[in-house]
C-alpha positions in Angstrom: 98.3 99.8 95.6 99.7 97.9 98.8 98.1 100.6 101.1 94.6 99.7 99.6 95.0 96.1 99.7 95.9 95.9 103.4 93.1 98.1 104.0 95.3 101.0 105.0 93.9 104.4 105.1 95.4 107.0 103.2 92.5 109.5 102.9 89.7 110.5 105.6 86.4 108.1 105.5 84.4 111.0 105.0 85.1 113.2 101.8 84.5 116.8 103.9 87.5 118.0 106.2 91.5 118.5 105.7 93.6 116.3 108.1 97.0 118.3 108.6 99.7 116.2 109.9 102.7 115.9 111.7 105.0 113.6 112.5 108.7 112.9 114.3 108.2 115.2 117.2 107.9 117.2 120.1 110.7 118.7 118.9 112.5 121.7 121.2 112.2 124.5 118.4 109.7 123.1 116.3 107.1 122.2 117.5 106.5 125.2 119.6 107.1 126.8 116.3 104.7 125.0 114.3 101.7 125.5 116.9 102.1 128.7 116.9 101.3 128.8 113.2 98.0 126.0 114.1 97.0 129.1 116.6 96.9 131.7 114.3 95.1 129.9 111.4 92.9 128.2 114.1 93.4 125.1 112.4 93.4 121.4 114.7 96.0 119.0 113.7 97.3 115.3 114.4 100.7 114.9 115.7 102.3 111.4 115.7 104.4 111.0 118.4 107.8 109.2 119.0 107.8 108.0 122.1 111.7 108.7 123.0 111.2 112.2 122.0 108.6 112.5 124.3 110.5 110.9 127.3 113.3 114.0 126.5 110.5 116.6 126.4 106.9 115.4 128.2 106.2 119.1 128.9 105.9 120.3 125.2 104.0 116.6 124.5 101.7 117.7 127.1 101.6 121.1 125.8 100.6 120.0 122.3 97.5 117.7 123.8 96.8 121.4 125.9 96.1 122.9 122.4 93.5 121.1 121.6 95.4 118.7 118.7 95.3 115.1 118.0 98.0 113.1 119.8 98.6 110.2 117.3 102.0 107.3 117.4 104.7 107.0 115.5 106.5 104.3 117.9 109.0 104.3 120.4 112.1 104.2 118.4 111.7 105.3 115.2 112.8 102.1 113.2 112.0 100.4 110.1 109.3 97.7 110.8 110.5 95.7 108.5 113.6 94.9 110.2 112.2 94.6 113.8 110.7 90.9 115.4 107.2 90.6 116.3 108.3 90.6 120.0 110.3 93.7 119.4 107.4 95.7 117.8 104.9 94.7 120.0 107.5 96.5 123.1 107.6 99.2 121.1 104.2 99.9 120.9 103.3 99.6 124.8 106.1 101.2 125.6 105.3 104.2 123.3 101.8 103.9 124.5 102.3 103.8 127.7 105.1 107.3 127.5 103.3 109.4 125.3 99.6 108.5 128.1 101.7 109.6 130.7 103.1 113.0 129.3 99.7 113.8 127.2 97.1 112.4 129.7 95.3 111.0 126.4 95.6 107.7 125.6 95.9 107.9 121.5 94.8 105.4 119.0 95.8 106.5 115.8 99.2 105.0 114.3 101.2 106.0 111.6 104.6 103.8 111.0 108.2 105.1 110.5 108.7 105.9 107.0 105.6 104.8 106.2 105.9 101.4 106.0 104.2 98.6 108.1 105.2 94.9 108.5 102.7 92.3 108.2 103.1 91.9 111.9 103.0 95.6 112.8 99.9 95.8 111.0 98.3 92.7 112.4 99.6 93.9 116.0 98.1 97.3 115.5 95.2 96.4 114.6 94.3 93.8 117.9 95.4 96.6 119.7 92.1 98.7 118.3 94.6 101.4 117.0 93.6 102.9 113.7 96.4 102.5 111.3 97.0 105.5 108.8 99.3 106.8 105.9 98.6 110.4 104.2 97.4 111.2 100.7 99.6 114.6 100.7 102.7 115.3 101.6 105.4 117.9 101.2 108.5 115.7 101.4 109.6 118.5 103.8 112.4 116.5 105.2 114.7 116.5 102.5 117.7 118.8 102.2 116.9 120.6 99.3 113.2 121.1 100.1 112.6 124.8 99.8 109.4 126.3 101.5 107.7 127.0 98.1 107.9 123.5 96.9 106.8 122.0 100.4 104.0 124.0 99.8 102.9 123.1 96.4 103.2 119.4 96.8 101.4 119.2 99.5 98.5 121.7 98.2 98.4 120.4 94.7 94.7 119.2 94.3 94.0 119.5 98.2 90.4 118.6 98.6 88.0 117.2 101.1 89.4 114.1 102.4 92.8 114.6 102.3 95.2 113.7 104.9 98.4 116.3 104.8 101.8 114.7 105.9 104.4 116.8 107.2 107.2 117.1 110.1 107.9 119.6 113.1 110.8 117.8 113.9 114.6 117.4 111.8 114.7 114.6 114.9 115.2 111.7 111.7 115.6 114.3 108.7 117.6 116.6 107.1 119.3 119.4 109.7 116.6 122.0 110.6 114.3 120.8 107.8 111.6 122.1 110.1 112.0 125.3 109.4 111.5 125.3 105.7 107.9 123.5 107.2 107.4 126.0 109.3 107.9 129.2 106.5 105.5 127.0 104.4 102.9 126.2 107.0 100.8 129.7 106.6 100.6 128.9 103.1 99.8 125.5 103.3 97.0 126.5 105.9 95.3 129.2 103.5 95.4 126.6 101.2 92.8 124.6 102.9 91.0 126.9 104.2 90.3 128.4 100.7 88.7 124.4 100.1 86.0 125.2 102.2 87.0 122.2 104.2 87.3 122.4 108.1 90.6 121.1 109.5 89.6 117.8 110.7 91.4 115.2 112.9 93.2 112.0 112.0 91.5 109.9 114.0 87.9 110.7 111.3 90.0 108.7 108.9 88.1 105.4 109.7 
C-alpha cells in the first residue's frame, strides 16, 4: 500500500477512539448543518479546511474552532498535488496556514491533501513544516451524485472500530451539487454507529 510505505497515516496511532472527519468546507449551508448534528450526538470532529473557503466565510471557520472541533488543512486551493511545482505548493500551504490562523485563532497542524493524494514534494514539505500528514480508513464516498444517505452510511460504518478515521464532506464546494445533504441525513446514523463501538469520538490530530 503507497499510504504505508510513505509512512502515511490512515488509521489513529492508538486503537481506542473514532476520528470523524470532514473535509472541503466551511461551507454556507453545510456546515452549520453538519455541527448541528456533532452537537446533538456530542461527538468532536476534525474539519480540514480550504483555505479560499475560509477567506469567503471566516465567521463560520471561526465558529467551527468555537465548537470545540479540530481545525485540520486541506490547502488553499483545492488542486491536485500532483500537478502543482514545489514552489507553488509550498505558497499554498503558508497561505492556507496563515488564512485559516487568522479566522480560527488556532494554528492547525494536521493535513489532509485534495483528493487524497500527496506529491513527493507535498509530503516532504509537509512534513519540515511539523504538520501531521493523514488519509482516512472510512469513508462514505458521500460526494458522488448517486450517493444516497443509506449507502453513505453503510460504507462508512462497515466494520467501524477503534482506530478508525471516518472521511466525509460538509461541503458540495468540489463535489456533486448539494452532496452535503445526503451527508447530513446520514450523519445521525453514522454517529450512533460509533457510539454503539464503545469508542469515544477522538480527534485527528491522535493519529500520530
Amino acid at each position: 500500500m503507497v499510504a504505508s510505505a510513505f509512512r502515511i497515516p490512515c488509521r489513529l496511532a492508538s486503537p481506542a477512539g473514532i476520528a470523524i472527519t470532514f473535509d472541503d468546507g466551511p461551507h454556507v449551508e453545510g456546515t452549520p448543518e453538519v455541527l448541528r448534528e456533532l452537537e446533538r450526538a456530542g461527538a468532536r470532529a476534525t474539519f480540514f479546511l480550504v483555505g479560499e473557503q475560509v477567506e469567503r466565510l471566516p465567521a463560520l471557520a471561526a465558529e467551527i474552532a468555537a465548537a470545540g472541533h479540530e481545525i485540520g488543512i486541506h490547502g488553499f486551493r483545492h488542486t491536485l498535488l500532483l500537478r502543482r511545482s514545489p514552489r507553488a505548493i509550498r505558497a499554498d500551504f503558508e497561505r492556507a496556514a496563515a488564512v485559516i490562523a487568522e479566522a480560527t485563532g488556532v494554528e492547525p497542524h494536521v493535513y489532509r491533501p485534495p483528493y487524497g493524494v500527496f506529491s513527493a514534494p507535498s509530503l516532504l514539505h509537509v512534513r519540515r513544516l511539523g504538520w501531521q500528514p493523514l488519509l482516512w480508513s472510512r469513508w462514505g464516498r458521500d460526494w458522488e451524485a448517486r450517493a444516497t444517505p443509506e449507502a453513505i452510511a453503510a460504507r462508512a460504518t462497515r466494520n467501524l472500530t477503534g482506530g478508525d478515521v471516518v472521511l466525509l464532506h460538509d461541503a458540495d464546494n468540489y463535489s456533486s451539487a448539494d452532496s452535503w445533504r445526503r451527508t447530513v441525513s446520514a450523519l445521525p446514523s453514522i454517529l450512533a454507529s460509533a457510539v454503539a463501538t464503545g469508542e469515544p469520538f477522538v480527534t485527528a490530530s491522535q493519529s500520530t
